[in-house]
C-alpha positions as CSV (number, residue, x, y, z in Angstrom):
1,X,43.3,-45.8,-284.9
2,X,46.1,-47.0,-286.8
3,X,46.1,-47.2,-290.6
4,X,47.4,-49.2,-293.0
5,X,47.4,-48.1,-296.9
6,X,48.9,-50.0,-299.8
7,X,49.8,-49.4,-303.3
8,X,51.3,-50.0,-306.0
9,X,49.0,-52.7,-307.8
10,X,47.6,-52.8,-311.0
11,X,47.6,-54.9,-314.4
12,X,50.6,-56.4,-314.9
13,X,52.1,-59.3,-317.9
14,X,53.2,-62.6,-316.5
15,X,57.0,-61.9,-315.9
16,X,57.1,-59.0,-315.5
17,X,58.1,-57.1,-311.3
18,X,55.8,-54.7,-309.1
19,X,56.3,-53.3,-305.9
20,X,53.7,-52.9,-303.4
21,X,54.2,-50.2,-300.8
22,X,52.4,-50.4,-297.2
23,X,52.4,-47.1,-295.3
24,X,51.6,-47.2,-291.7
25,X,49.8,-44.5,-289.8
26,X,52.1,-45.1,-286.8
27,X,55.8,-46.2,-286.0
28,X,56.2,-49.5,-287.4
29,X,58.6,-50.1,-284.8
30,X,55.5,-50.5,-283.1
31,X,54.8,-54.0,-285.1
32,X,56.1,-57.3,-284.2
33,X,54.8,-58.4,-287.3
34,X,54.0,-57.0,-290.6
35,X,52.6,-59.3,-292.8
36,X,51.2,-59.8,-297.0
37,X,48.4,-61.8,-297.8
38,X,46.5,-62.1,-300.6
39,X,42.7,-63.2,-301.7
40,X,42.2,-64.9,-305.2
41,X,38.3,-64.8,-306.2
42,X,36.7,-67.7,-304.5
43,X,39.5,-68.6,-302.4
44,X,40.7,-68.5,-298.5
45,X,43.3,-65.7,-298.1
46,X,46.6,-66.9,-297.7
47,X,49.8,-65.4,-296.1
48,X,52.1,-64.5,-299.0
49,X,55.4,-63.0,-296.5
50,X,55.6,-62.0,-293.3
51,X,59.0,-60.0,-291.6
52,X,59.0,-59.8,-288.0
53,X,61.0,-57.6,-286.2
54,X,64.7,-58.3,-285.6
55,X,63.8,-62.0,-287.7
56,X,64.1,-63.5,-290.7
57,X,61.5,-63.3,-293.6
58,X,58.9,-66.3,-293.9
59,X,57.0,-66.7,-297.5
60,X,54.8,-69.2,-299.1
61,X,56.4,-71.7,-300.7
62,X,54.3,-70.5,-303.9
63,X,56.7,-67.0,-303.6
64,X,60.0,-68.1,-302.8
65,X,62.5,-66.7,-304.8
66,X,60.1,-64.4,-306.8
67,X,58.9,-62.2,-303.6
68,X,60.8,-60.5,-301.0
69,X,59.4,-58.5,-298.4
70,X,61.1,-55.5,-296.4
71,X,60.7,-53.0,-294.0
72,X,61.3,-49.6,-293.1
73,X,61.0,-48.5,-289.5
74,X,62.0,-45.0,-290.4
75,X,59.4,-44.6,-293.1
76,X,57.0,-46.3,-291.4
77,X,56.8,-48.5,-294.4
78,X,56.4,-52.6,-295.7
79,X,57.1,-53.3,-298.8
80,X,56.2,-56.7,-301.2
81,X,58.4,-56.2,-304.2
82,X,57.6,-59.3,-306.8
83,X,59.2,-60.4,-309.4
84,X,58.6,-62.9,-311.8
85,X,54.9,-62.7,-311.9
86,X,52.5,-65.4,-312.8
87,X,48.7,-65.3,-313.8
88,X,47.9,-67.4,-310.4
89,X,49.8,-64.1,-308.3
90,X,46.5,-62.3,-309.5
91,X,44.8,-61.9,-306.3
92,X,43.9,-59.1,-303.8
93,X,46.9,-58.2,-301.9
94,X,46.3,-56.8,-298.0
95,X,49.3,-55.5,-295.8
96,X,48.9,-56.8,-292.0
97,X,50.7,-55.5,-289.1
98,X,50.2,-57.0,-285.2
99,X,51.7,-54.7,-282.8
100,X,53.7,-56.1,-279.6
101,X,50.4,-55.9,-277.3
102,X,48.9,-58.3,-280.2
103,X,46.2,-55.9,-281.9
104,X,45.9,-56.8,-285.2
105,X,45.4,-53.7,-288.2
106,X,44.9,-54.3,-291.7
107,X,45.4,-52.4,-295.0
108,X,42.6,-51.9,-297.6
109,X,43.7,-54.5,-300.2
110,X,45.4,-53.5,-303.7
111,X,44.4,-55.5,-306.4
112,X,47.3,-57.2,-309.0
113,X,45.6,-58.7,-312.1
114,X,48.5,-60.7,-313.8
115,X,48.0,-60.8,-317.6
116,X,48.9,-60.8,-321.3
């Protein structure tokens, strides 16, 4: 079974940057797709970024130019590094991954409380 674990979230002050991490169990060449979303209390969770392989990017148009997601193939590894941080970013963040035969794995969640 393929895991997904995140880190890297915490309490943060609005403007300030974090970086989350999302280590894969398995070769994340194995993902078409790995994917951020995040889950504000009460609310739907939303995609925040996704990078597929070989493609472009795709955020929210709530992130653009503040977020920026990445991978690494050879660490098995997604990151979500955000800058520019707003109270309404506070949310619980999950990494996604769907791999080319379209099963679907998701991380944990990490938790980013943006405050003063």
């Amino acid at each position: 079974q393929v895991q997904l674990v995140e880190s890297g979230g915490g309490l943060v002050q609005p403007g300030r940057s974090l970086r989350f991490t999302c280590a894969a169990s398995a070769s994340t060449s194995s993902f078409y797709a790995m994917v951020w979303y995040r889950q504000a209390p009460g609310k739907q969770r939303d995609l925040v970024a996704m990078k597929p392989a070989g493609g472009s990017p795709v955020y929210a148009d709530s992130v653009k130019d503040r977020f920026t997601i990445s991978r690494d193939n050879g660490k098995n590894t997604a990151y979500l590094q955000m800058n520019s941080l707003k109270p309404e970013d506070t949310a619980v963040y999950y990494c996604y991954a769907k791999n080319w035969e379209g099963t679907t794995y998701w991380g944990q969640g990490t938790q980013v409380t943006v405050s003063s």
